[in-house]
Structures are given as C-alpha cells and as structure tokens.
N, C-alpha and C positions, 0 to 999 in steps of 0.2 A: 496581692496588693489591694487593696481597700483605695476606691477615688473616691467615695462621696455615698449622697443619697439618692435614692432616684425620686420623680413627682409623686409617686405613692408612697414612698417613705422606706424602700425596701433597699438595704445595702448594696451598691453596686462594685463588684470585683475584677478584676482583672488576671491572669496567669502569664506567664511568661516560662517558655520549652526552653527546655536546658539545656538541651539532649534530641537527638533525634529519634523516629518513632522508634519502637518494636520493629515494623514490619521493614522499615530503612537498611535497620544493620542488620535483619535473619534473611529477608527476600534480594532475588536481582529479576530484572525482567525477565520475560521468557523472549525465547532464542529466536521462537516463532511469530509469535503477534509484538514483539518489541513492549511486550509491557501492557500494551493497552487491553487483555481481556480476550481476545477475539482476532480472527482472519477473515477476511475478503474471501467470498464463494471465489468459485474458479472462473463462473461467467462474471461477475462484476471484475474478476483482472483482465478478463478476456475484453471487455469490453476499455477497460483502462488501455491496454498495449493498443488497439484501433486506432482509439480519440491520441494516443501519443504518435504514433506512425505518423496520421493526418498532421498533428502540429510539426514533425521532423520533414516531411513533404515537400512543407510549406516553406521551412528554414534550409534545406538541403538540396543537393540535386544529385543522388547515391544511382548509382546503376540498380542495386537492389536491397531492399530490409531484407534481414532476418532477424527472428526474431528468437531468442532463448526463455524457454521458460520450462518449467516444469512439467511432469508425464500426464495431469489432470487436465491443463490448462491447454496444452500442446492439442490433446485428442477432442476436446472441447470447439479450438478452433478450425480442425478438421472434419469436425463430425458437424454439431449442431449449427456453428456461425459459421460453414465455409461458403454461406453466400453473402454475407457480410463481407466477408475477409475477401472473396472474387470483387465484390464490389467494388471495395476501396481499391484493391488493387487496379483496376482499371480507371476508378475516378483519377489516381494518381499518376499514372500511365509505368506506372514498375513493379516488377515479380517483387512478392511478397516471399520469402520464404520462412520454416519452420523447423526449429532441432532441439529436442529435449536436450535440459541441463538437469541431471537426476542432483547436483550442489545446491541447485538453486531452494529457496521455498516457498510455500503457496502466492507469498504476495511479491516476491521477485522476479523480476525479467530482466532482461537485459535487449535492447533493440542494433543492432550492426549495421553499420551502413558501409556498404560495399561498392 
C-alpha cells in the first residue's frame, strides 16, 4: 500500500502479513529453554532455588525444604555451594534437604515444604 511521500521525495509503503511466518508454522519451541535459545548454568539455578527457599522462609513455617531438582544441579549444591546452602539453612533455622528428580530439566525445580 502506497501512503504518500516522504520530505525527500521518496515513496513511502507500507505491508500488511497475511499469513504467519515460515518459522511459526515449520518451528515449536524447544522442550528445554522453552523457546528462548538458551538454559540457566547449573549454578545460576542453584543460586535461583537459595534466593526462592529465603523468600518461602519468610511466607512459610515448613519443618523442612526439600528441594527437587536435577543430577547437575543437586551435585552442585552439595559439592561447590554446600556452604552456602549450610548457611541459609541455619539463617532459616530448618534442614534443607536435597533429591534428584532425573524428569525434571536444567532450569526446573521443584521446592517441598514439609
């Protein structure tokens, strides 16, 4: 569709999609990053279930979390952040606990309050 001219003199157009793209009706997202490209390292979820625990803490009063997440994430928070994770547990005043969910994927967890 043709609107006009522009100040230099040059035809100005317009389009209008008819149809949706190409990649709409051959692509679906992925199963894994939900579409967006990319996952969450294991320590940045590691550090995401933390800051969530703290904010569940704060709303809750659970005898104890556990926490579900996948074999990477699990060994992560055992291995490199279990002084982190002793931390909060103690800021909190409740066992933390931890049990692989091999369903889950990299950027899933699941937190239980018990």
């Amino acid at each position: 569709m043709v609107s006009g001219f522009s100040s230099l003199g040059l035809v100005e157009m317009t389009r209008k999609r008819t149809r949706e793209s190409l990649g709409a009706l051959l692509l679906e997202p992925c199963g894994v990053c939900a579409g967006k490209g990319y996952v969450k390292t294991a320590r940045s979820l590691a550090y995401d279930i933390l800051r969530e625990i703290l904010r569940e803490a704060r709303q809750f009063n659970p005898k104890e979390f556990r926490i579900l997440a996948n074999q990477a994430v699990v060994e992560l928070l055992l291995d490199e952040e279990r002084e982190h994770l002793a931390a909060l547990s103690d800021f909190i005043g409740k066992p933390i606990s931890l049990q692989v969910d091999a369903a889950l994927g990299q950027e899933q967890f699941d937190i239980v309050l018990l």
